[in-house]
C-alpha positions as CSV (number, residue, x, y, z in Angstrom):
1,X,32.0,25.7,-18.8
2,X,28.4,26.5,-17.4
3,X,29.3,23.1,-15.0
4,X,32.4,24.0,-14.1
5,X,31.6,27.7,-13.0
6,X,28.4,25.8,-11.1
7,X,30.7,23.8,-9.4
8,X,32.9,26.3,-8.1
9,X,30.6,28.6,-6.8
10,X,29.2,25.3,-4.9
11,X,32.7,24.4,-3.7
12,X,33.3,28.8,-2.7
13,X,30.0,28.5,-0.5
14,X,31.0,24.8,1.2
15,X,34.7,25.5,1.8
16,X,35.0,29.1,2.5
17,X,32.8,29.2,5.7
18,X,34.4,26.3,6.7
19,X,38.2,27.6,6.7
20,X,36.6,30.9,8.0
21,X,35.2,29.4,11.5
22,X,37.7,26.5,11.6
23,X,36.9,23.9,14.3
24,X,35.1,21.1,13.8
25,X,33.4,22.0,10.2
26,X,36.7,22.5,8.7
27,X,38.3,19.2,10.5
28,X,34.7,17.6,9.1
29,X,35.6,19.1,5.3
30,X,39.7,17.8,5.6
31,X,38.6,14.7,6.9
32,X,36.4,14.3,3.6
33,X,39.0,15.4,1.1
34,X,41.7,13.0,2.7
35,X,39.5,10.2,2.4
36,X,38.3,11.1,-1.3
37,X,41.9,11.9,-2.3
38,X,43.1,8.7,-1.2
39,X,40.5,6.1,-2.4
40,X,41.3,8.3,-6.2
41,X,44.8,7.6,-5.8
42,X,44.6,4.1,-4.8
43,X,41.8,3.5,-7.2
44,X,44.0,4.3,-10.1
45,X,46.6,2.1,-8.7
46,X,43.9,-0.7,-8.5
47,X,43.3,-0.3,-12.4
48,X,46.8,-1.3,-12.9
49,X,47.5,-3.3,-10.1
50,X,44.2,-5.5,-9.4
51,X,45.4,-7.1,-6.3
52,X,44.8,-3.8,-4.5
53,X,41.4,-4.7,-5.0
54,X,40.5,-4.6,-1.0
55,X,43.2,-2.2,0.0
56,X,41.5,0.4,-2.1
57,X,39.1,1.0,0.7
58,X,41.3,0.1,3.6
59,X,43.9,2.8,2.8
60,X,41.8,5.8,2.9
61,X,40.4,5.3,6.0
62,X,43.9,5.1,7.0
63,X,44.5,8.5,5.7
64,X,41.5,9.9,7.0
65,X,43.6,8.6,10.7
66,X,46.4,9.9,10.1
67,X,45.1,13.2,9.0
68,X,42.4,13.4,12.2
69,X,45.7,12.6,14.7
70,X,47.6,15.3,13.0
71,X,45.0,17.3,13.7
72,X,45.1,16.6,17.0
73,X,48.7,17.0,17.6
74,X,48.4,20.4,16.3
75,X,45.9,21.6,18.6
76,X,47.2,19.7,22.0
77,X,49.8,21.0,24.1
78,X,51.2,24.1,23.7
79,X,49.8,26.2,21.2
80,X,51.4,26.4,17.5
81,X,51.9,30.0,18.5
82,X,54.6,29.5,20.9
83,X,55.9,33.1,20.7
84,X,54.7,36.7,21.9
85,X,56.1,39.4,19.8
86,X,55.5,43.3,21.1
87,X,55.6,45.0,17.8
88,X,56.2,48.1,19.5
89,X,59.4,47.5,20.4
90,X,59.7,45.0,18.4
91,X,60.7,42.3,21.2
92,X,60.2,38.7,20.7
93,X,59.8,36.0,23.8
94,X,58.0,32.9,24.4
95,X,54.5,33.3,26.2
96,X,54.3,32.9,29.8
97,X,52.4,29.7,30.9
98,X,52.5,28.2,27.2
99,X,55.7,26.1,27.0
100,X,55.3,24.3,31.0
101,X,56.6,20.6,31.0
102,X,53.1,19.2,30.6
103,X,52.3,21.0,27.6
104,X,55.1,20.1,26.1
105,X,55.0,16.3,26.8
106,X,51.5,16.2,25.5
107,X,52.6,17.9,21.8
108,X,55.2,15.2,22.0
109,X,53.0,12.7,22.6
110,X,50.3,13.4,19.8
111,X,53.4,13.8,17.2
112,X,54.5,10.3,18.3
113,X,51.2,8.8,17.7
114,X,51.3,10.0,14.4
115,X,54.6,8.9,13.5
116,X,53.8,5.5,14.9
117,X,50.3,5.5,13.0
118,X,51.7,6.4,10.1
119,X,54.6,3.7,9.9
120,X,52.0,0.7,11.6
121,X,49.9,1.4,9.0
122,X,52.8,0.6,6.3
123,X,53.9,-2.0,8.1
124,X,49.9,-3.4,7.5
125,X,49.7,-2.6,4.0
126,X,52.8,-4.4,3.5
127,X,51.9,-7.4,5.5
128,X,49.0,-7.8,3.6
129,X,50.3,-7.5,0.2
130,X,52.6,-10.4,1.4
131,X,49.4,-12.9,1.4
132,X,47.9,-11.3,-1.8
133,X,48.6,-14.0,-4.5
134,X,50.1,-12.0,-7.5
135,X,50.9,-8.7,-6.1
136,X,54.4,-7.4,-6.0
137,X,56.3,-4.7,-4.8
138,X,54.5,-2.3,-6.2
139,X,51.5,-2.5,-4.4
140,X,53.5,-1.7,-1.6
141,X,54.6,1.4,-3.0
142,X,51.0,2.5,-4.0
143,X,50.1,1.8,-0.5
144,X,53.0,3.9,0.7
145,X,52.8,6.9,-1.7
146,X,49.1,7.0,-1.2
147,X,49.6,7.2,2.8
148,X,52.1,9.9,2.3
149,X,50.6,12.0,-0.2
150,X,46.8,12.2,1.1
151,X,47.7,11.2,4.6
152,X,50.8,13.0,5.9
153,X,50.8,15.9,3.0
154,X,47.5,16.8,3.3
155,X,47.7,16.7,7.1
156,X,50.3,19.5,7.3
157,X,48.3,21.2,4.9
158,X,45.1,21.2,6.8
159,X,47.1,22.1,9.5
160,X,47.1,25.5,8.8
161,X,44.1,26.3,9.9
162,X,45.2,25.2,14.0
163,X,48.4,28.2,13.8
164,X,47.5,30.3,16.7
165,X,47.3,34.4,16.0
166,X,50.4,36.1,16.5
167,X,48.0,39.1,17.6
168,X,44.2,40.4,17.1
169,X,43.5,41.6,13.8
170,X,42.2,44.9,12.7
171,X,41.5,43.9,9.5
172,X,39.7,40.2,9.7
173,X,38.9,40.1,14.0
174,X,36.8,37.6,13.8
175,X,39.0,35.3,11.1
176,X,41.6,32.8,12.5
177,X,45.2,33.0,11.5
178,X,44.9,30.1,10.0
179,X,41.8,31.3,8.4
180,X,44.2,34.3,6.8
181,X,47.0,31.6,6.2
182,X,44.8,30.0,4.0
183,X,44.4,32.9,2.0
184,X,47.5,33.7,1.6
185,X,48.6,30.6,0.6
186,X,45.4,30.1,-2.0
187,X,46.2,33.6,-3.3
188,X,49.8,32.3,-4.1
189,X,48.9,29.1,-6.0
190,X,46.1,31.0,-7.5
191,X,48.0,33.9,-8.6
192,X,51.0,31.8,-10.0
193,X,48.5,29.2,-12.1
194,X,47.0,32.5,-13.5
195,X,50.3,34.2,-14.9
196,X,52.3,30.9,-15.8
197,X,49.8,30.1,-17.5
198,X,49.0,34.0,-19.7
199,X,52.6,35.0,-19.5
200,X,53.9,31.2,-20.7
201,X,51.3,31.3,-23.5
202,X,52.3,34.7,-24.4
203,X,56.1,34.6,-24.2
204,X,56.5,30.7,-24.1
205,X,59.4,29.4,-26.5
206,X,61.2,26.2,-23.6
207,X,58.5,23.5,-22.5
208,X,59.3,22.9,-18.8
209,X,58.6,19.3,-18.9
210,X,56.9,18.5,-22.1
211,X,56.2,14.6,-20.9
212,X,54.6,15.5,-18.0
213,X,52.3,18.9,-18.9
214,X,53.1,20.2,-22.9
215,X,51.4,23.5,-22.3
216,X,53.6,24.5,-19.7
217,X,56.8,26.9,-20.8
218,X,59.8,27.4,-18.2
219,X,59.4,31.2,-19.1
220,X,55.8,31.0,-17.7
221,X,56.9,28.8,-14.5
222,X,59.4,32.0,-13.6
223,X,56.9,34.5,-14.1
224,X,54.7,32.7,-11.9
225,X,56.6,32.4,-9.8
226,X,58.1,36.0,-9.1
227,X,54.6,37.3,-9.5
228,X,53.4,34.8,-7.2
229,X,56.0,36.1,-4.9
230,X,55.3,39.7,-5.1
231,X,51.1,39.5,-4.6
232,X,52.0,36.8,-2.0
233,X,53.8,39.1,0.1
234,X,51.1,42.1,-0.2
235,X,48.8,39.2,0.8
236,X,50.8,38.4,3.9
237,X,50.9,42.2,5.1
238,X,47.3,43.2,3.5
239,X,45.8,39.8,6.2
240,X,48.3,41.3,8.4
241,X,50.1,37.5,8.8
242,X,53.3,39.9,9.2
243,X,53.9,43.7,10.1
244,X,56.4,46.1,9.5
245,X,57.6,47.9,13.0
246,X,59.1,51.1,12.7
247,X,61.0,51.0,15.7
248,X,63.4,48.2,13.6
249,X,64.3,50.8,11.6
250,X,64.2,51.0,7.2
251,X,67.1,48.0,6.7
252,X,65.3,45.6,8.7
253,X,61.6,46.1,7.6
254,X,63.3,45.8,4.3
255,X,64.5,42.4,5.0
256,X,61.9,41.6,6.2
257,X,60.0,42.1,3.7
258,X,62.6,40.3,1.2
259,X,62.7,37.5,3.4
260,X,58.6,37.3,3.1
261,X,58.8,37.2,-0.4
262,X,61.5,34.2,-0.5
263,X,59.0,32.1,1.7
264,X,56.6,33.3,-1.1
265,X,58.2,32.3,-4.1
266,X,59.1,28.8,-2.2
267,X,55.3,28.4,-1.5
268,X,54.6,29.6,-5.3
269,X,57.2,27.1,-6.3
270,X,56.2,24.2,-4.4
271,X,53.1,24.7,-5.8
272,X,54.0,24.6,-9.2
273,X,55.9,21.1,-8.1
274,X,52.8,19.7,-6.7
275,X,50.3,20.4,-9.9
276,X,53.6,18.6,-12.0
277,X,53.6,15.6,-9.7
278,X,49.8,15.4,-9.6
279,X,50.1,15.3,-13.9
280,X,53.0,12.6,-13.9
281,X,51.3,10.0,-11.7
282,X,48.1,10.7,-14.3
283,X,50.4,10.4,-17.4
284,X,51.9,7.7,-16.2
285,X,48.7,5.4,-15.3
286,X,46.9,7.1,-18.5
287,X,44.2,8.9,-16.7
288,X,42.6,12.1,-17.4
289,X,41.6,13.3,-14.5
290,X,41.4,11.5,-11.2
291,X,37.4,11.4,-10.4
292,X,34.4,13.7,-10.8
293,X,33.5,14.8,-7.2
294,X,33.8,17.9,-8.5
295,X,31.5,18.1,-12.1
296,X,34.2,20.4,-14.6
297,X,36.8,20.1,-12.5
298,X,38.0,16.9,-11.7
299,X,38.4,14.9,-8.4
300,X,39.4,16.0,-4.8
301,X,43.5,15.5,-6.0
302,X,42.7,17.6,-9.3
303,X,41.4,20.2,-7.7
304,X,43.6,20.7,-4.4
305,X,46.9,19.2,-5.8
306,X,48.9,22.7,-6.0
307,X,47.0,23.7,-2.6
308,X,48.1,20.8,-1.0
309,X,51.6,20.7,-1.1
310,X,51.8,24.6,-1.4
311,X,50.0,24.4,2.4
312,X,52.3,21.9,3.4
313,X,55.2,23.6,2.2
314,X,53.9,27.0,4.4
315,X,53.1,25.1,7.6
316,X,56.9,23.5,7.6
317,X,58.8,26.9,7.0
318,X,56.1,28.3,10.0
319,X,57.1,25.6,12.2
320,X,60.7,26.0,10.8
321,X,61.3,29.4,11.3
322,X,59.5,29.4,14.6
323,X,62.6,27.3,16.3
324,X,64.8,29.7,14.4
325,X,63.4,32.2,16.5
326,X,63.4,30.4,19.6
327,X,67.3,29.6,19.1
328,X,68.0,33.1,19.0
């Protein structure tokens, strides 16, 4: 316990600051955990599948590209934040000077390079399993899973930290959006682990997949869920990610509220789905955790698994709902 409580003060004071300030320290810190998360995952393909010998080393660094030219497709062209909302009349339009032809052409561009990065570098690891005597098909799928999972996952993840402000702050002026995105996010993963896991040992009677993770009861995933939900939508007002405007009138501040906490209790639930798929790939290659970077907690995918596809989850529905109000 005394390691484990060591280890994540350590881990507080290294990755706080650096999703605080952004920039370079934090592209520095995702850059790390990509590569760390990826040579785990392919090393405990290796253990089953030997001829992934060299390819254990090859595809991180691939993932470490992938996750670098995401980065750089988020914060080339025009800004993430594409819209100007005046919350006192509650009018939304697109910024002046933001969208011009140029801008746009050079978000296309980066997006292309990582599309084509991504499927070149499948294209490689398949290639070379070809002239690997004794490896089979699924090499190639370890290869491919591990590029997708701690290359393109964790790249929309981290790329919460490059979403432009909506407007200046009152409450954090010096913290980036994506700074408060974070902790909204991290407050919904961390909030749902904590009740699923009381309320489900409590109240639990229906395992929710007993193969995969015994301990965990369906009554304790819903609870987590909904409460998730609910402190996941304070969050999102209280780091003012969202505000209500009382020009829109009761109705609409109330659905907008309601449709907050929906994209909270999708976060809280694609969280949930990322700590399960974390625990089936370690039942099924019999492993108990997936490396000790971190002393008491595990490795880099032990430790960030819910975060990670929570994150990813969050920075779709931004981009999502951000063309749904450009439509309009």
């Amino acid at each position: 316990m005394k390691k484990r409580v060591i280890t994540g003060i350590v881990l507080g004071v290294v990755t706080i600051p650096c999703v605080y300030f952004g920039g370079i320290p934090f592209l520095i810190l995702a850059l790390f955990l990509a590569g760390i998360g990826a040579y785990e995952m392919m090393h405990m393909f290796y253990r089953s599948y030997p001829t992934l010998k060299r390819l254990q080393y090859i595809v991180p660094v691939m993932c470490v590209v992938i996750v670098f030219l995401m980065y750089l497709a988020a914060t080339h062209g025009f800004g993430s934040n594409i819209l100007s909302i005046d919350f006192a009349s509650g009018e939304v339009a697109v910024n002046d000077g933001e969208m011009t032809f140029e801008a746009i052409r050079t978000k296309l561009l980066f997006n292309f390079w990582v599309l084509t990065s991504f499927a070149m570098f499948i294209a490689v690891c398949f290639a070379y399993t070809l002239f690997i005597k004794g490896s089979g098909a699924k090499d190639m799928m370890a290869c491919a899973t591990t590029l997708c999972y701690c290359g393109v996952i964790m790249g929309l993840a981290a790329s919460i930290e490059y979403l432009e402000p909506v407007s200046a702050s009152p409450l954090l002026p010096r913290a980036p959006f994506g700074g408060r995105s974070f902790a909204y996010v991290f407050l919904i993963v961390t909030t749902t682990d904590i009740f699923a896991y009381l309320i489900g040992r409590k109240i639990g009677k229906h395992k929710l997949c007993p193969e995969i993770s015994p301990n965990k009861s369906v009554e304790g995933a819903i609870a987590g869920g909904l409460l998730g939900g609910i402190l996941g939508t304070a969050g999102a007002f209280l780091f003012q990610l969202v505000y209500l405007v009382p020009e829109w009138g009761v109705f609409n501040n109330i659905l907008l509220i309601l449709a907050v906490f929906i994209v909270s209790i999708i976060i809280s639930i694609m969280g949930q789905f990322g700590d399960l798929i974390a625990s089936k790939f370690k039942r099924s290659y019999e492993i108990k955790d997936y490396g000790n970077v971190f002393p008491g907690h595990g490795g880099v995918l032990d430790r960030f698994d819910s975060l990670m596809m929570a994150g990813a989850t969050f920075y779709i529905l931004v981009q999502f709902i951000q063309l749904i109000l450009l439509g309009a």
